[in-house]
C-alpha positions in Angstrom: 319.2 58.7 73.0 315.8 61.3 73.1 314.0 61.4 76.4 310.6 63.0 75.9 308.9 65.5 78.2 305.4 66.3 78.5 304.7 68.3 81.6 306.7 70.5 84.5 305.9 67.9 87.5 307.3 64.5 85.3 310.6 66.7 84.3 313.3 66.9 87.1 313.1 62.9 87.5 312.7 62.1 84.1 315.8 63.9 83.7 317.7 62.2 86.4 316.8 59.0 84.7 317.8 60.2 81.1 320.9 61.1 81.8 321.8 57.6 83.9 321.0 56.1 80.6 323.0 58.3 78.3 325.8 57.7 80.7 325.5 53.8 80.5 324.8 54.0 76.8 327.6 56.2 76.4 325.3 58.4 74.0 324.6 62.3 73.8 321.1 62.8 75.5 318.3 64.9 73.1 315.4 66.3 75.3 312.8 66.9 73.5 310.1 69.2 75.6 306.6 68.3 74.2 303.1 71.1 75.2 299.9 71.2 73.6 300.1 74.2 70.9 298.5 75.4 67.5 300.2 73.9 64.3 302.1 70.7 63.3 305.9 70.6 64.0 308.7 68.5 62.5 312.0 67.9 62.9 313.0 70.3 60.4 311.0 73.0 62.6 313.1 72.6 66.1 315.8 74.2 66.9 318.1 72.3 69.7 320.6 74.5 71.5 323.5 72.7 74.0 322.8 72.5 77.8 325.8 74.7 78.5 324.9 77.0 75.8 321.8 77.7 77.2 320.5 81.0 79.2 318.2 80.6 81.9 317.2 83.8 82.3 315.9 83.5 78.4 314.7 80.1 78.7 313.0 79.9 81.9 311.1 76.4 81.6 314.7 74.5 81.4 315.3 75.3 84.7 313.3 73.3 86.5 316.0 70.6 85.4 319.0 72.0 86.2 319.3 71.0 89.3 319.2 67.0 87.2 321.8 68.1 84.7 324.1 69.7 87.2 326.7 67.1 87.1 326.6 66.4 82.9 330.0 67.6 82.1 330.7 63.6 80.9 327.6 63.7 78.4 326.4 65.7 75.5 323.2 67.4 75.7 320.9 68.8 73.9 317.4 70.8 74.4 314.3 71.8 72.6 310.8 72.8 73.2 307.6 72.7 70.9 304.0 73.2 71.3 302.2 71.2 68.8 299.0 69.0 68.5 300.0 65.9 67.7 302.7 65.5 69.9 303.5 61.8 68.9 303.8 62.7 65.2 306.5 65.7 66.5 308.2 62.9 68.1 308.1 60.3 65.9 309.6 62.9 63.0 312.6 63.7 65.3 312.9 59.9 66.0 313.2 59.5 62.0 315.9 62.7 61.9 318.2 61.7 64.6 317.8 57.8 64.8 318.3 57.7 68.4 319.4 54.0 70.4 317.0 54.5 72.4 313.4 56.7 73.4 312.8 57.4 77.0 309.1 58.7 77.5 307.0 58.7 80.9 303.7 57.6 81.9 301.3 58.4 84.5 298.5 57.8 86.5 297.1 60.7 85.2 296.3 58.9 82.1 293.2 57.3 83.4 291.3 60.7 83.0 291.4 60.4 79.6 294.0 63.2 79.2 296.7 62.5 76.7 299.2 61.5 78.9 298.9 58.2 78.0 297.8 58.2 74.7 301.7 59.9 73.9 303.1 56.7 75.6 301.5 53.9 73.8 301.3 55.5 70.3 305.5 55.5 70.5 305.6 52.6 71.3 303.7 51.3 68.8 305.1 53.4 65.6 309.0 53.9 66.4 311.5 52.6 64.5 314.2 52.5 67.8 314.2 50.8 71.2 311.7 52.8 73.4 311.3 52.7 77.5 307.8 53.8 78.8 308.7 54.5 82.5 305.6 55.0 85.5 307.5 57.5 87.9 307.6 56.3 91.8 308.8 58.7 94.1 312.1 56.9 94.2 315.3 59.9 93.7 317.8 58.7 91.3 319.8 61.4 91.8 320.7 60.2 95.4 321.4 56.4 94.3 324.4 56.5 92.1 323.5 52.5 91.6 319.8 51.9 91.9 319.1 48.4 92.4 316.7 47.3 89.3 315.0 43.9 88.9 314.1 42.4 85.4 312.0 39.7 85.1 313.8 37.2 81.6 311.0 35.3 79.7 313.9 35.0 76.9 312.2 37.5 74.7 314.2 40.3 72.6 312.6 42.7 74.8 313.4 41.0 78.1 317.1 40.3 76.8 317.3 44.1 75.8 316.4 45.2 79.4 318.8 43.1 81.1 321.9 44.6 78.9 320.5 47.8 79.8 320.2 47.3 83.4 323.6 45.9 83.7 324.7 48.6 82.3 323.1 51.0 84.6 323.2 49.2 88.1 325.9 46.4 87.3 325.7 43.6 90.4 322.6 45.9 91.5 320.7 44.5 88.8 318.6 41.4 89.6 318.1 38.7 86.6 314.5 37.1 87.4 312.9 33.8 86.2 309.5 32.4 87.3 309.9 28.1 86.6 306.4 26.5 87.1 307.2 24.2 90.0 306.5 20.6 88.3 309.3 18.2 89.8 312.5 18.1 91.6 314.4 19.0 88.6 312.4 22.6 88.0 315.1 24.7 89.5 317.8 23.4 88.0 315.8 24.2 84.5 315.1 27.9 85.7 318.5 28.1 86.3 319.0 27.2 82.7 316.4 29.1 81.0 318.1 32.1 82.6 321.4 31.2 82.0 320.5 31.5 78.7 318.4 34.0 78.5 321.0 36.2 80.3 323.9 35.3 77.8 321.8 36.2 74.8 321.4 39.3 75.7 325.5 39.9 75.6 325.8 40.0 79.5 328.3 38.5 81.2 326.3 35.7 83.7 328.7 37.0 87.2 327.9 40.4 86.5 324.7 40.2 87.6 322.4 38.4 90.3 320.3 36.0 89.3 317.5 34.7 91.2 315.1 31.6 90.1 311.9 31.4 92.0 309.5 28.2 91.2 305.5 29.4 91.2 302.5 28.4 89.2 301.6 32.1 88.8 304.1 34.6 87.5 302.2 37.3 89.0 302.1 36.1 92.5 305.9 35.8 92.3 306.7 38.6 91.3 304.9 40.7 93.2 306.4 38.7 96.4 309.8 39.6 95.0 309.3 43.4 94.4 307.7 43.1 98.4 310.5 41.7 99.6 313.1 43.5 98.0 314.3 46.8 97.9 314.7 48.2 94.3 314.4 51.2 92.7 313.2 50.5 89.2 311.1 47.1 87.7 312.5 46.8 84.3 309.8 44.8 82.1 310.2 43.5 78.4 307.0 44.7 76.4 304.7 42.1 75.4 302.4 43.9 73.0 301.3 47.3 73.4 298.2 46.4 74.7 299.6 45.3 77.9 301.1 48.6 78.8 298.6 49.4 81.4 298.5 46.1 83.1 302.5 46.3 83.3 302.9 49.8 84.5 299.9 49.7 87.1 298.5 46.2 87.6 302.1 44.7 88.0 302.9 45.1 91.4 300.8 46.4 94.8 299.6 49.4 94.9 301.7 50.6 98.0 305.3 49.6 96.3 304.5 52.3 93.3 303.0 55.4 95.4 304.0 56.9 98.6 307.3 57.3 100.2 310.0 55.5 98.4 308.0 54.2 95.6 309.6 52.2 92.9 309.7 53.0 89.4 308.2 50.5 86.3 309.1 50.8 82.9 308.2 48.4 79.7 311.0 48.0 77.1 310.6 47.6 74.1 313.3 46.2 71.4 314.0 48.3 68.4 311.7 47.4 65.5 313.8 44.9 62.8 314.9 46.1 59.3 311.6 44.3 58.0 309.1 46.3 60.1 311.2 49.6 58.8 310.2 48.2 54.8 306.6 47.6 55.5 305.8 51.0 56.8 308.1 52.2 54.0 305.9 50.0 51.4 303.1 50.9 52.8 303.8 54.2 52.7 304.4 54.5 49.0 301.2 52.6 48.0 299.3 55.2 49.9 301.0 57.9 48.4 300.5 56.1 44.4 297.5 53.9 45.0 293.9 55.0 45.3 292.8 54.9 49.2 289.0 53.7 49.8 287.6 56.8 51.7 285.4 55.8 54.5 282.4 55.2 52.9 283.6 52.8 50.6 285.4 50.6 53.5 282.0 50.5 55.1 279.9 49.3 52.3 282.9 47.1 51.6 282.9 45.5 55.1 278.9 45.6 54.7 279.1 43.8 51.4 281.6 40.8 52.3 279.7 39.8 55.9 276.3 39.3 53.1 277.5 37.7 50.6 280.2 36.2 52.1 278.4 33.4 54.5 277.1 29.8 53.5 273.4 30.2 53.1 270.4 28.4 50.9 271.2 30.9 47.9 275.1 29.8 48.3 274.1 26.4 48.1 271.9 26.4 45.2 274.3 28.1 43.1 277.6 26.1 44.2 275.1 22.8 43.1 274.4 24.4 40.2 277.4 25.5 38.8 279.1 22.4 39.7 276.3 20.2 37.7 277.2 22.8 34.5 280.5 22.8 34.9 280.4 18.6 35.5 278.6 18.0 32.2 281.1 20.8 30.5 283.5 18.8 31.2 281.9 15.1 30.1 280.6 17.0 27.3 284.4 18.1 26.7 282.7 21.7 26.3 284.7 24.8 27.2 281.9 27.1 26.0 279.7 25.3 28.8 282.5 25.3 31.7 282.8 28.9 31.1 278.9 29.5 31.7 279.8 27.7 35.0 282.8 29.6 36.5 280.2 32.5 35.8 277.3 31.1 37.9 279.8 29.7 40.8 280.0 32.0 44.7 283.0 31.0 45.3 285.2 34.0 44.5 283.1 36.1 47.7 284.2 34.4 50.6 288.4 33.7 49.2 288.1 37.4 48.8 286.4 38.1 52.5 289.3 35.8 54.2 291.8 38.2 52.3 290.0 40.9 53.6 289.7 39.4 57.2 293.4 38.9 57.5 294.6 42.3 56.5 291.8 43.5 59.2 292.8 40.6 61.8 288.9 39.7 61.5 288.4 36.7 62.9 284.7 36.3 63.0 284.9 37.0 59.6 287.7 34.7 58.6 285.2 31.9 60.2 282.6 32.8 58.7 284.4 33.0 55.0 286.3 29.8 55.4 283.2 27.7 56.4 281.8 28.7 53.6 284.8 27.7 51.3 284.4 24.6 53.2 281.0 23.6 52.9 281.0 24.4 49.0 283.7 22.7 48.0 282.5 19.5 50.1 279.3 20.3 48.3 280.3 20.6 44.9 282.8 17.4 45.3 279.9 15.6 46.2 278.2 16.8 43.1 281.2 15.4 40.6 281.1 12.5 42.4 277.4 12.0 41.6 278.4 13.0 37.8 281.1 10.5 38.1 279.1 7.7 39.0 276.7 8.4 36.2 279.5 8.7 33.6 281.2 5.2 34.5 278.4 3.5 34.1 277.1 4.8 30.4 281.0 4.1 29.6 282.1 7.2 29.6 286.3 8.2 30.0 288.7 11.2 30.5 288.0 13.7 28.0 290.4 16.7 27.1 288.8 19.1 29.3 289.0 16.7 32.4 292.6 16.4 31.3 293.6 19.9 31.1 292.5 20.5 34.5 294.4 17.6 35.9 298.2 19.0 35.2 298.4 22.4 36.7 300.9 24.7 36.4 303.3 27.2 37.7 301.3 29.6 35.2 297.5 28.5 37.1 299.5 30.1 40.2 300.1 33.1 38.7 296.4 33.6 37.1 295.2 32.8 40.2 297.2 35.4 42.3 296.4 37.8 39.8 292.6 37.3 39.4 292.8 37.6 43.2 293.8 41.3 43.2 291.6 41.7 40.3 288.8 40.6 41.7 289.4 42.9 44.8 289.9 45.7 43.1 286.7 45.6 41.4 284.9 44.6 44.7 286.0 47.7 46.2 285.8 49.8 43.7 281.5 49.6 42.6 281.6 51.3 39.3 284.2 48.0 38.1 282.0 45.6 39.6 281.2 44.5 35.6 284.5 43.4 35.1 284.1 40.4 37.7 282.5 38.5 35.1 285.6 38.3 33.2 287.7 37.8 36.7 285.5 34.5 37.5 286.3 33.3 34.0 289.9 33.5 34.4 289.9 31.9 38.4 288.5 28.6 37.1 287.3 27.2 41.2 284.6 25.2 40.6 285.3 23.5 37.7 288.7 21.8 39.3 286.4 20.5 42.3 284.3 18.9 39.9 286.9 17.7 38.0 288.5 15.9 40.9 285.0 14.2 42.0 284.4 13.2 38.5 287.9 11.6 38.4 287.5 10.0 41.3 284.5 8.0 40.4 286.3 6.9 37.3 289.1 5.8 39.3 291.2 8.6 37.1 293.7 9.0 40.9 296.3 11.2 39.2 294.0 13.6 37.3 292.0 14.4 40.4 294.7 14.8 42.2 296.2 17.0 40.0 292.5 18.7 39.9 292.8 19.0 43.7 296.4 20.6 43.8 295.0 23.4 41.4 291.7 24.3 43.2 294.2 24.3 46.4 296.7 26.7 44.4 294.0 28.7 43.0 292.0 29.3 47.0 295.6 30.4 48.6 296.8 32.5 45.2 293.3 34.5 45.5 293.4 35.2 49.3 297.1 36.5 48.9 296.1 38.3 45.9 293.0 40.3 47.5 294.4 40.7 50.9 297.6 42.5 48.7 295.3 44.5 47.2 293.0 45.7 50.3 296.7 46.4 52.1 297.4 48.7 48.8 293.8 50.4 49.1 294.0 51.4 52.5 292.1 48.3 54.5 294.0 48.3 58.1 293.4 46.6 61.3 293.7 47.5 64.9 297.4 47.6 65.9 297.0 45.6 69.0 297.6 41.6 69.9 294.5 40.4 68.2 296.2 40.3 64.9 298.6 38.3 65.7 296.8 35.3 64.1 296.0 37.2 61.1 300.2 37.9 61.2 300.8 34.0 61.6 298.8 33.1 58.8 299.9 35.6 56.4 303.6 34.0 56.7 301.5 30.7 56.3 299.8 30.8 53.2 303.1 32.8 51.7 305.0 30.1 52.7 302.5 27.1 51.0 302.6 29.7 48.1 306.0 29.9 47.8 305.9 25.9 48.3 303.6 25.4 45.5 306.2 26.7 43.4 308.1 23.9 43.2 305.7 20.8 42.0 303.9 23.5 39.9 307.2 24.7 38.2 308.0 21.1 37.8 304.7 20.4 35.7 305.5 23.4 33.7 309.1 21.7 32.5 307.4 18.5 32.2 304.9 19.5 30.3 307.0 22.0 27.9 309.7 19.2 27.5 306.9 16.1 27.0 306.7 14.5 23.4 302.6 15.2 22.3 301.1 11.0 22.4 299.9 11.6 19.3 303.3 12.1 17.5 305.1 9.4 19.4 302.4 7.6 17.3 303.2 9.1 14.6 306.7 8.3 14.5 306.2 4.9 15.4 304.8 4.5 12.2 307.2 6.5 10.3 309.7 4.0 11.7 308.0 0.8 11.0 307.9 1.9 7.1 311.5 3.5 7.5 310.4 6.3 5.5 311.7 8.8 7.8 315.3 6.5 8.2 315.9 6.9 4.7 315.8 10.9 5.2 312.6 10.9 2.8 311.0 12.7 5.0 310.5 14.7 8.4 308.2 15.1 10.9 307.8 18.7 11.7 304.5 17.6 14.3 301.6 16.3 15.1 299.0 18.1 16.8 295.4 17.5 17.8 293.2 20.4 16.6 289.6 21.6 17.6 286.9 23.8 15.9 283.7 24.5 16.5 282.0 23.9 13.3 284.1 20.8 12.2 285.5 19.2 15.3 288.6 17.6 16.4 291.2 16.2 14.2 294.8 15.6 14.1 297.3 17.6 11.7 300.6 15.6 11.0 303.1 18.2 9.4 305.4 16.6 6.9 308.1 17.6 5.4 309.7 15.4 2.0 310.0 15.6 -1.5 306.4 14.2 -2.3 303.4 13.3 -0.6 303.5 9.7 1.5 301.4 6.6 -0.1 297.9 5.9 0.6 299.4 3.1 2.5 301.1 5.0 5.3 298.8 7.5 5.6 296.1 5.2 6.1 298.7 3.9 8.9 298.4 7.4 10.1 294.7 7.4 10.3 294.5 4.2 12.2 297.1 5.3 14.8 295.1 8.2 15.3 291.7 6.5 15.5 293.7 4.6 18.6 294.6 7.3 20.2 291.9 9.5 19.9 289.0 7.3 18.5 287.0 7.4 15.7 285.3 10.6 15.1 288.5 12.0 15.1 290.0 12.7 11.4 293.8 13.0 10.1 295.1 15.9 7.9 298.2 15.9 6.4 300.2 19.2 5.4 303.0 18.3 3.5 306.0 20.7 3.0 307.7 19.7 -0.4 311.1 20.0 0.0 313.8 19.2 -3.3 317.7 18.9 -2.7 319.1 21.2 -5.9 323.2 20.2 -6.8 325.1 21.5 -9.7 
């Protein structure tokens, strides 16, 4: 374990308590003496020399604890001293070199002068990779309690369960298992009971081997403090609940008189070792920011600046949502691409998917609002607006063209675009001197279009292609805001570290989880669709089969596929193969099939591929 030292007055008890855990860990004890100094240090810097290799004469500052290390024949330790700036980065560096079960570091009340007592604490606990204890000294003496009585409050957390292991370990029956049950009905102690069974047997402790006490209360602060009044321990073991908490646990916990004067008790917070997954996101993030361009300051700010503007649901946001949905409406009624693409070019829509990607790798919520209600209120616009177009349509006659169509099947491959367009788009967001290319990003994220696809559909009762519309604008509006938020996490973009990211946390596993989700109907299109006969040669064939010309092995139909261009329009190419060309009366057969299908303006071409059997 390492048990950090900042100061002469913390060191003799610190000590003491360092080497009671060490003992109960059964670990060697590294004590790693921090002071404000010139220059960065690292591990590689330090030099550690064994407590009974050490000469006090030489090395005056160590003994002021060896009085606490008198009796450490049973454990291994280890000493060095350092005077460095950033003392946490000096710690955190040895933390990475030695791996250590567990980090021991004190807090005081001197902290509340703004000194960096503190400061050391909480930035430890938040960035180290192994199980750390911040412990608020009381003037109880360890050294004359060879089992201190310690009480931990269970809640059933990781941390909780962690500080009853290690509490059993230290004090064995002197350790006092705590749980708070609000008191609801005759049956709420038995439940306590329970709960702390369980939570006690979770954490790998043995339920006899230590006390367990249940008290029912409607406020968990009032009970506990009546518990540490009552009873005489030495040391209030509490499981961290988010760093910024510290404070209220170490000095808002318990009564002023039970944690100064004569006697005092001790508090620490535990915290659990950080899981493998924490270890490969600081890892990750680490080599983006080492092989990705970072947005200095100024470029964050005008960023931020940029998104809250353009990012809202205004009059101008309105306008051109209504507008582009009306071009992109008659696009697709006009079964125009040209004009659908002048659309996605006109649309807002891209601002405020990139602003919530933005606001969750921040843990912005006013800004997540703010985006989202604008994502709202233009897509309830623009549906409206295909509706309208809808309406009109039906009642001049007109159906589902090929472009309404196309938008109604999406695909495992309209996920991908979309998550890609997302980054794209961020990058050039963040970046000014790209902002041209996000012409060319709005073409490829088609968002408006689908929405007016689906309200045109469902005017002209067309269920399946709207919903199909609907899936992909939902696929394209979670694809983008994992996409950008991806890329702002590359570029630098961070939020506070504190517990008002924790929705932003949630709903990051969200939308990855409807992502991943998405997958599976959208991959199931994709088979469909690569495995699915083309109508048109299904028609074909029918034909082929009712003159048995293809029975007789005459001939073979290689396919039959409808064809655009802008200058002579659509028609349908049937690909023959055979040792002559078909008579006029089949392929007028092929015409009318075609006309059927497609209607009238549509023509038929036949390429023929002559084919002649040659025997000796």
């Amino acid at each position: 374990m390492l048990l950090i030292i900042r100061k002469y007055s913390e060191a003799p008890a610190m000590t003491s308590w360092g080497l009671r855990l060490a003992r109960a860990l059964q670990a060697p004890l590294n004590i790693l003496w921090l002071e404000h100094g010139a220059g960065d240090k690292t591990a590689e810097d330090l030099t550690w020399t064994a407590w009974q290799d050490l000469d006090l004469e030489d090395e005056s500052p160590w003994g002021v604890v060896a009085a606490a290390l008198e009796d450490c024949a049973d454990v291994e330790v280890n000493l060095s001293r350092a005077n460095c700036v950033s003392r946490h980065l000096t710690a955190l560096s040895v933390e990475r070199a030695i791996s250590p079960g567990l980090i021991v570091v004190g807090r005081h009340d001197s902290a509340r002068d703004g000194s960096m007592t503190g400061k050391l604490a909480r930035e430890i606990l938040d960035d180290a990779y192994s199980a750390v204890l911040i412990l608020r000294l009381g003037s109880f003496d360890i050294t004359e309690n060879t089992s201190p009585a310690i009480l931990v409050p269970c809640a059933g957390g990781s941390h909780s369960r962690i500080g009853i292991k290690l509490a059993s370990k230290i004090a064995a029956r002197n350790t006092t298992a705590f749980y708070i049950e609000s008191d609801t009905d005759d049956l709420s102690l038995e439940v306590g009971h329970e709960h702390l069974r369980r939570a006690i047997t979770r954490a790998g402790v043995e339920v006899d081997s230590v006390v367990s006490k249940v008290v029912l209360s409607n406020s968990i602060s009032d009970a506990l403090k009546h518990e540490v009044a009552d009873g005489k321990y030495g040391l209030l073991l509490i499981g961290a609940t988010g760093g910024g908490s510290l404070r209220r646990k170490l000095f808002g916990t318990v009564p002023e008189r039970l944690i100064k004067g004569d006697d005092s008790m001790s508090v620490g917070v535990i915290r659990a070792a950080r899981p493998i997954g924490h270890r490969l996101r600081e890892k990750l993030g680490q080599i983006l920011s080492l092989n990705v361009p970072q947005l200095e300051r100024e470029e964050r700010v005008m960023l931020f600046t940029e998104m809250e503007v353009k990012a809202r649901w205004s009059f101008d946001f309105a306008v051109l949502m209504i507008l582009a949905t009306t071009i992109a409406g008659l696009g697709l009624l006009a079964d125009s691409a040209a004009v659908v693409i002048g659309a996605m070019l006109v649309a807002p829509l891209m601002t405020p998917l990139l602003g919530g990607g933005l606001a969750v790798v921040q843990g912005n919520w006013p800004m997540w609002k703010q985006c989202q209600k604008a994502v709202l209120l233009g897509f309830l616009s623009a549906l409206l607006v295909g509706v309208i177009l809808g309406l009109s349509a039906r009642w001049v006659g007109m159906g589902l063209t090929t472009e309404l169509l196309a938008r109604g099947e999406p695909t495992l491959l309209d996920l991908g675009v979309a998550f890609a367009s997302g980054i794209a788009a961020s990058y050039c967001l963040a970046r000014p001197k790209l902002s041209s290319a996000l012409a060319g990003v709005a073409i490829a994220a088609a968002l408006v279009p689908p929405i007016a696809t689906t309200g045109i559909c469902l005017a002209i009762g067309a269920h399946d292609t709207a919903k199909g519309a609907g899936l992909l604008f939902g696929t394209n509006v979670v694809a983008i805001v994992l996409g950008s938020a991806l890329n702002f996490m590359a570029a630098g973009v961070r939020g506070k570290k504190d517990d008002s990211q924790l929705w932003a946390h949630r709903l990051s596993i969200v939308l990855a989880l409807v992502c991943a989700g998405l997958t599976v109907p959208l991959a199931s299109v994709l088979v469909t669709k690569a495995s699915r006969v083309d109508p048109i040669e299904l028609s074909v064939r029918e034909v082929m089969n009712s003159e048995n010309i293809e029975a007789d092995g005459k001939f073979r139909l290689i396919y039959a596929k409808l064809r655009r261009d802008a200058d002579t329009g659509s028609w349908v190419e049937i690909h023959l193969e055979g040792p002559e060309f078909p008579s006029d009366h089949v392929t007028e057969k092929f015409s009318r099939a075609v006309q059927e299908r497609h209607g009238k303006a549509v023509k038929t071409r036949i390429r023929m591929t002559l084919m002649k059997n040659v025997t000796e």
